[in-house]
KELUMPA-582872 format. One record per residue (C-alpha): residue number from 1; z, x, y; residue in one letter. Coordinates in pm, 1 decimal. Example, Ala and Ser with C-alpha at 12.3 -4.5 7.8 and 13.67 -1.06 7.14 Angstrom:
residues 2
 num       zz       xx       yy residuo
   1    780.0   1230.0   -450.0       A
   2    714.0   1367.0   -106.0       S
//
This chain:
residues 292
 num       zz       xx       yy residuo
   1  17756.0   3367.8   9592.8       X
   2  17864.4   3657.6   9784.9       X
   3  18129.4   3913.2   9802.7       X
   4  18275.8   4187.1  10014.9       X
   5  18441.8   4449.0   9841.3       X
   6  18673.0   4706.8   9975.5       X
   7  18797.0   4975.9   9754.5       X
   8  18996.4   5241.3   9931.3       X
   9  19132.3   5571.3   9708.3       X
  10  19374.3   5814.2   9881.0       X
  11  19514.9   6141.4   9743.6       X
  12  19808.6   6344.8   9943.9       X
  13  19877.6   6677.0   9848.3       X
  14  20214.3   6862.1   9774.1       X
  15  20055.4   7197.9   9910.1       X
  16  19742.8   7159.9  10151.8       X
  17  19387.1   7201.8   9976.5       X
  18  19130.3   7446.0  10136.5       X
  19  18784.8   7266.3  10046.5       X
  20  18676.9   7027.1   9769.2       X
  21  18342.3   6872.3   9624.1       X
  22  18385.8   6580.2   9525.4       X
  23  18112.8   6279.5   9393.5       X
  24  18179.8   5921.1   9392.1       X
  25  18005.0   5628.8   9251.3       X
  26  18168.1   5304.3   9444.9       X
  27  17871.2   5154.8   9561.9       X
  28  17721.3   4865.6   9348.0       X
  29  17391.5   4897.2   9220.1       X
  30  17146.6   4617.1   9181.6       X
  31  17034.6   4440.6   8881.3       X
  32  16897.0   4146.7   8751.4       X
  33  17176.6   3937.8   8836.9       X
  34  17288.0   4100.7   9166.3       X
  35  17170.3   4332.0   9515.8       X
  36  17364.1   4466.4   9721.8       X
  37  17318.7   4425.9  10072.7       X
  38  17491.5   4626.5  10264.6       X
  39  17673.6   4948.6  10172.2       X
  40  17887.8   5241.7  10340.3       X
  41  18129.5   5555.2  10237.1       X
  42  18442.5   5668.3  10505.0       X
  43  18573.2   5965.3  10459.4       X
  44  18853.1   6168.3  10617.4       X
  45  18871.4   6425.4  10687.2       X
  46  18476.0   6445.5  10760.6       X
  47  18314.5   6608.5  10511.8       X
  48  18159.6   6894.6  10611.8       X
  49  17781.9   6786.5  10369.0       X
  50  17719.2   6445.4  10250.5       X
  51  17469.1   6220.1  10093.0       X
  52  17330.3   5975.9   9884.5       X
  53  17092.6   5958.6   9545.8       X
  54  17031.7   5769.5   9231.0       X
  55  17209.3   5935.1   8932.1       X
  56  17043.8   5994.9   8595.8       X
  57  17121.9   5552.8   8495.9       X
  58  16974.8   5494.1   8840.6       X
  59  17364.6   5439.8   8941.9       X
  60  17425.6   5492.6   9346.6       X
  61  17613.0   5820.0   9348.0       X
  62  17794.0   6003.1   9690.4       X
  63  17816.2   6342.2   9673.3       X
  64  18034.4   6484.3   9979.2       X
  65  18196.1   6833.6  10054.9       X
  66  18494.2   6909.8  10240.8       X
  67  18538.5   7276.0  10369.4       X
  68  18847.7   7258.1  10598.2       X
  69  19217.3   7262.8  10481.2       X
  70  19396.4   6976.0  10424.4       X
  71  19638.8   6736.6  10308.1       X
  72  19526.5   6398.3  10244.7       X
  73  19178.4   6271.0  10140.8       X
  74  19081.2   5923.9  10158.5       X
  75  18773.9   5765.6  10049.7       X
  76  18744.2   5400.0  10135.0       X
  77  18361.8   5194.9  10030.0       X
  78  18303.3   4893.4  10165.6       X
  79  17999.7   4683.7  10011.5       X
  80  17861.3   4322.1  10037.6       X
  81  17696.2   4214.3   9697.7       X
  82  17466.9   3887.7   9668.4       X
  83  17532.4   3735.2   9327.7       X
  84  17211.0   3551.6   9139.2       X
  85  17349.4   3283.5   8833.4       X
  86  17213.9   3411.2   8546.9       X
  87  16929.2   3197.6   8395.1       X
  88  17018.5   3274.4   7997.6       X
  89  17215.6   3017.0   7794.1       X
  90  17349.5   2991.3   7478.9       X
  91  17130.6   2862.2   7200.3       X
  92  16822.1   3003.6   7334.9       X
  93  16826.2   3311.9   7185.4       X
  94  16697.4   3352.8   6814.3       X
  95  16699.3   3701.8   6691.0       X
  96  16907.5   3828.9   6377.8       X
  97  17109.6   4117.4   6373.0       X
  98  16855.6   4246.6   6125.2       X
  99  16601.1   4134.4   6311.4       X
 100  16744.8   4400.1   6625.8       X
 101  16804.2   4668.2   6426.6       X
 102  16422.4   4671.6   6271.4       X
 103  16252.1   4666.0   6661.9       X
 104  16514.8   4866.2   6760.6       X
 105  16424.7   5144.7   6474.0       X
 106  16054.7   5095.5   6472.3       X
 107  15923.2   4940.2   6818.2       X
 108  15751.4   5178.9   7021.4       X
 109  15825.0   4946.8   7355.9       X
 110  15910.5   5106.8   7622.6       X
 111  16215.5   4936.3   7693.8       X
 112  16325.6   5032.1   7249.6       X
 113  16228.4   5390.3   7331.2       X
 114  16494.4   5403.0   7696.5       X
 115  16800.8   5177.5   7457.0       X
 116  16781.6   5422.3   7190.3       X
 117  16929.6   5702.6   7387.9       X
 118  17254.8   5407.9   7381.0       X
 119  17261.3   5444.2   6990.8       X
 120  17390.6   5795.1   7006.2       X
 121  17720.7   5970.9   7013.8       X
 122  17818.1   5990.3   7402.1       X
 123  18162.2   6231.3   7488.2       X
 124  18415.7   5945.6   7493.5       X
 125  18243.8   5768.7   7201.5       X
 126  18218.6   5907.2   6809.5       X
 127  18078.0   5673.8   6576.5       X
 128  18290.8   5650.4   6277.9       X
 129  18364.3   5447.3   5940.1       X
 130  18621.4   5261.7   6042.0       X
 131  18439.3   5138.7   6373.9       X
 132  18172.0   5023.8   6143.2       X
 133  18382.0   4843.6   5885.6       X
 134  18546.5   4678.3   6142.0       X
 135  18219.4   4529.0   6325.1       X
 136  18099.5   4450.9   5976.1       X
 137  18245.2   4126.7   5969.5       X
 138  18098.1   4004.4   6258.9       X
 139  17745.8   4195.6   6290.4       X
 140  17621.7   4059.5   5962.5       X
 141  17217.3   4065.4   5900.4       X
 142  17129.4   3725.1   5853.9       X
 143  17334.0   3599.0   6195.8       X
 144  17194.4   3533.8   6546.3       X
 145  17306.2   3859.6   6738.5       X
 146  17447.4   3765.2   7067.9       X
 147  17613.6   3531.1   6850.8       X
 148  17771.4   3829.5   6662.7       X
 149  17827.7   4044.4   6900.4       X
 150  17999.0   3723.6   7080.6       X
 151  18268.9   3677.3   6779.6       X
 152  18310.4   4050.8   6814.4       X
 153  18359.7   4047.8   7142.9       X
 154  18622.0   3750.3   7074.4       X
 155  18804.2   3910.5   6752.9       X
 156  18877.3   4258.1   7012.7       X
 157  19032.8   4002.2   7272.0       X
 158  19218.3   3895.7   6992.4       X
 159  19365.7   4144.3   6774.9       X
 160  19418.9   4414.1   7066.4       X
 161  19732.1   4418.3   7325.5       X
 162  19644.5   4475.7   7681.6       X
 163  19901.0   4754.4   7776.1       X
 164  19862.4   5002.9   8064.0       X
 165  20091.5   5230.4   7983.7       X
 166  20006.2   5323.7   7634.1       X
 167  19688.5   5485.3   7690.8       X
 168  19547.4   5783.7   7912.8       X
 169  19144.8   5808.3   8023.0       X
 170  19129.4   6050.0   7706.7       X
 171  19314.9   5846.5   7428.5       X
 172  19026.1   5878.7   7151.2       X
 173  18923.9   5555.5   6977.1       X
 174  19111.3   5646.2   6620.5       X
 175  19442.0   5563.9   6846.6       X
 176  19323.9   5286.9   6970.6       X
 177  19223.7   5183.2   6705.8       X
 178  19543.4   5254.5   6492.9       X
 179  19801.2   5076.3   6754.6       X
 180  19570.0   4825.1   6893.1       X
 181  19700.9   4900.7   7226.1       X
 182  19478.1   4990.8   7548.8       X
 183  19343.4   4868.5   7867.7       X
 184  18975.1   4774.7   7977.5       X
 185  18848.5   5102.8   7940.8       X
 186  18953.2   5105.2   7608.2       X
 187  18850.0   4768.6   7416.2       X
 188  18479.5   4885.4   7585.9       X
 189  18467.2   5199.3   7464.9       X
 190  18604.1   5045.9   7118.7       X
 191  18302.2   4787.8   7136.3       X
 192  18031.4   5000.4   7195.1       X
 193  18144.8   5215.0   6937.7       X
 194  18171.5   4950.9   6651.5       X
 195  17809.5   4873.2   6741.7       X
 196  17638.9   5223.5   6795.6       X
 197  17867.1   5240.7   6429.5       X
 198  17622.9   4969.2   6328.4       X
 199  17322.9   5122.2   6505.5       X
 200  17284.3   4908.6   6786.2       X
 201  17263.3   5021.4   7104.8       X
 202  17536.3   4965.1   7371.1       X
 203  17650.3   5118.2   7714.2       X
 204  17962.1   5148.9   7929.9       X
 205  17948.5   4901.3   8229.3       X
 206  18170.8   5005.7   8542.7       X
 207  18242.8   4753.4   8786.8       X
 208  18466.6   4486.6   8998.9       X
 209  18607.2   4168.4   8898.0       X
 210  18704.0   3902.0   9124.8       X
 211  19103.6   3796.6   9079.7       X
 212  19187.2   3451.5   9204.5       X
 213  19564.1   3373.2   9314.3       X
 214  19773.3   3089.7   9187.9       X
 215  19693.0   2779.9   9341.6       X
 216  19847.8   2738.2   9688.3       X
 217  19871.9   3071.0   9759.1       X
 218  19691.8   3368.9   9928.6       X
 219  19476.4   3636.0   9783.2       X
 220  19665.8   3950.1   9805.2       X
 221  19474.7   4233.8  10000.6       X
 222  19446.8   4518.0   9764.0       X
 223  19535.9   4389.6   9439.9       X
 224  19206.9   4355.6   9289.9       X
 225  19108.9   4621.1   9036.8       X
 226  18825.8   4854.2   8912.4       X
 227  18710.2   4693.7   8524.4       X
 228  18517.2   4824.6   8281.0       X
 229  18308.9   4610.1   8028.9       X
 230  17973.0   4658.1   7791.9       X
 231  17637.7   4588.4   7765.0       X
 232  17454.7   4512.1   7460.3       X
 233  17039.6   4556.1   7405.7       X
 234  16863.9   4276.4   7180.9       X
 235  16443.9   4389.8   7188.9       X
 236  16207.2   4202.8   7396.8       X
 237  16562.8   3997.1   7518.3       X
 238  16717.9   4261.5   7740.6       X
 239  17068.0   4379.7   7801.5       X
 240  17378.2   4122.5   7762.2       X
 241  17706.3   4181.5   7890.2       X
 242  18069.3   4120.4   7728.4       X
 243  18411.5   4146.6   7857.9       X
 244  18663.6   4200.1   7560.2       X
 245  18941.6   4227.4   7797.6       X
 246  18883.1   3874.6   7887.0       X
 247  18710.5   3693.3   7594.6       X
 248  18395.8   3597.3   7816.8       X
 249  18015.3   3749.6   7890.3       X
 250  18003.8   3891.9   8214.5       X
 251  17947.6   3624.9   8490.7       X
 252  17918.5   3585.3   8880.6       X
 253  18262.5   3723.3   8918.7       X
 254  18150.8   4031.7   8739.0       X
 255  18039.4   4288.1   8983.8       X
 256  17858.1   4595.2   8874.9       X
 257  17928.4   4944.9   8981.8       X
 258  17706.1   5207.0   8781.5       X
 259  17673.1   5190.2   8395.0       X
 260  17636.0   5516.4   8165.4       X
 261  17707.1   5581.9   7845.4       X
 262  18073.0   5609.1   7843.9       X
 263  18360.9   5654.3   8123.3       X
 264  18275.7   6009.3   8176.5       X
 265  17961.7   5925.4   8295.6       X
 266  18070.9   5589.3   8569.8       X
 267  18360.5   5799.1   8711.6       X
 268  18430.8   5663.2   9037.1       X
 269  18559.9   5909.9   9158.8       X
 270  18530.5   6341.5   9039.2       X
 271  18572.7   6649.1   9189.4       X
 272  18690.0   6964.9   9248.1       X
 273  18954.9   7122.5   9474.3       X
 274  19092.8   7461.2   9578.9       X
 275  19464.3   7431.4   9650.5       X
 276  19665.0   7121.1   9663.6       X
 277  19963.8   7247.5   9442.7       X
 278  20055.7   7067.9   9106.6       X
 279  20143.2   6736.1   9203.7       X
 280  19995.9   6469.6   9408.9       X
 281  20003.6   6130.2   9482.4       X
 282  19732.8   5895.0   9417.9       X
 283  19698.3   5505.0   9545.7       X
 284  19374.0   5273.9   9472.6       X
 285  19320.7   4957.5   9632.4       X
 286  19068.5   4712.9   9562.4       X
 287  19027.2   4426.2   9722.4       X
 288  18738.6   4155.6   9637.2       X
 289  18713.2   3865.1   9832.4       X
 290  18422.8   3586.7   9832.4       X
 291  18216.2   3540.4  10147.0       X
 292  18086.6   3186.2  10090.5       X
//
C-alpha cells in the first residue's frame, strides 16, 4: 500500500519578522514496516541555509534559516511512503511481563542496552505512583506482555475522554490524569509513563494516520491530522506499537514521522524568530490520501 502525504503549516505575522531558524521533522522515516520513497520541503520565503540530517533517534530532521523580513512563513512536505503488512500476529508471542523486565534489567544485548535509555524520565514524562498503580492492573508478572500492555492500551481508550480543548502541549500527566481529559498526545504520553512507572521501556511515536470519509462521499483535502501514538520494547521481540486514542496496534494506516522520547523531542515543527509581534495566526493541513 502506498500513500502521498501533504502536510502544509503556515504562520502570518501581526508585525513582520526579521529572520528565523527554524527545524522541522515532517518527513517519514523508514522502518520495519515502511520506506519512504520520495521526499521534499517548500519553503517561502526561501530560506536563506537549508539542509537535511538524521537526528539523535535517526528521525529525518530539516533545519532551514530565513534572514530576510517577513510576514508569512509556510512550510509545506510532501512525501510518498510504501507500506509493508506487518508479519507479527497475535498468539505468537510468549514472553511474561516478568519475563521483560528480567532481560530488560540484566541482558547485555545490544538492542536491551539502546531500550534502556526509554526506561528513564524524559521532559514531558515523570514517572510517578499513581502511573504505576494504575498500569498495575494490567502489567501483572505472570501475563503474556503484549497481551498486557494490549488491555492497557484498551482500559486508556476506555476510561479517558478525547477532548481538544482541555489540554495544552504542556498539560503535565497528574492533570491528565486527574480529569481524564486529553487528546493523542496525551493518552501517549500517559502510556509510556504507566510503563517506564513499571520499568519497561516505551517511546513517543509521531506520525500520520489515514482518515477515511463516510461512505459515498469524498475525502476532504486537508482534513487529515498529525497523531501521536507509542511504542513498546519486549527483548529479543522488538518494538510494538499501540494507539490508545483508537483502541488498536498501529497498522498500515499508521504512518510514522520520527519517534523520541516524548513530544519535545518529535516536534514537527520549532524555531526561533526575531519580530513578528504577539499574535499570529497559525493553520495546519494534512492531507493523506492512498495511491493504490
Amino acid at each position: 500500500m502506498r500513500f502521498q502525504i501533504t502536510h502544509c503549516t503556515q504562520y502570518d505575522y501581526s508585525v513582520r519578522v526579521g529572520r528565523c531558524y527554524n527545524l522541522a521533522q515532517m518527513v517519514p522515516r523508514d522502518t520495519e514496516r515502511q520506506t519512504c520513497t520520495r521526499s521534499q520541503i517548500q519553503v517561502t520565503p526561501n530560506p536563506a541555509h537549508a539542509r537535511r540530517h538524521q537526528d539523535y533517534f535517526g528521525n529525518q530532521s530539516y533545519f532551514f534559516a530565513i534572514q530576510k523580513s517577513h510576514e508569512q512563513l509556510v512550510i509545506t512536505a510532501e512525501s510518498e511512503v510504501e507500506m509493508r503488512e506487518s508479519q507479527w500476529r497475535p498468539g505468537l508471542l510468549g514472553l511474561t511481563c516478568g519475563e521483560v523486565l528480567q532481560h530488560l534489567r540484566a541482558s547485555n544485548q545490544v538492542d536491551c542496552l539502546m531500550a534502556r535509555e526509554f526506561v528513564l524520565d524524559s521532559p514531558m514524562i515523570r514517572a510517578f505512583d499513581a502511573l504505576r498503580e494504575y498500569a498495575a492492573p494490567s502489567l501483572q508478572p505472570e501475563r503474556p506482555f503484549v497481551e498486557a500492555v494490549g488491555e492497557l492500551n484498551a482500559r486508556i481508550y476506555q476510561d479517558f475522554t478525547y477532548d481538544p480543548g482541555f489540554t495544552t502541549v504542556a498539560t503535565p500527566l497528574h492533570e491528565v490524569l486527574e480529569h481524564k481529559r486529553g487528546v493523542c498526545q496525551d493518552f501517549a504520553h500517559f502510556a509510556i509513563g504507566c510503563l517506564r512507572a513499571s520499568g519497561f521501556a516505551a517511546r513517543y511515536v509521531s506520525g500520520y494516520l489515514e482518515t477515511l470519509p463516510p461512505p459515498g462521499q469524498p475525502k476532504l483535502i486537508g482534513a487529515d491530522a498529525t497523531h501521536a501514538w507509542f511504542a513498546v520494547f519486549s527483548p529479543e521481540e522488538g518494538w510494538f506499537e499501540f494507539d490508545p486514542t483508537n483502541n488498536k496496534m498501529a497498522g498500515d494506516q499508521h504512518i510514522v514521522t520520527a519517534w523520541g522520547r516524548d513530544y519535545s523531542d518529535v516536534t514537527p515543527l520549532r524555531g526561533v524568530i526575531f519580530g513578528g509581534g504577539d499574535k499570529h495566526d497559525l493553520r495546519v493541513a494534512v492531507t493523506v490520501q492512498r495511491l493504490d
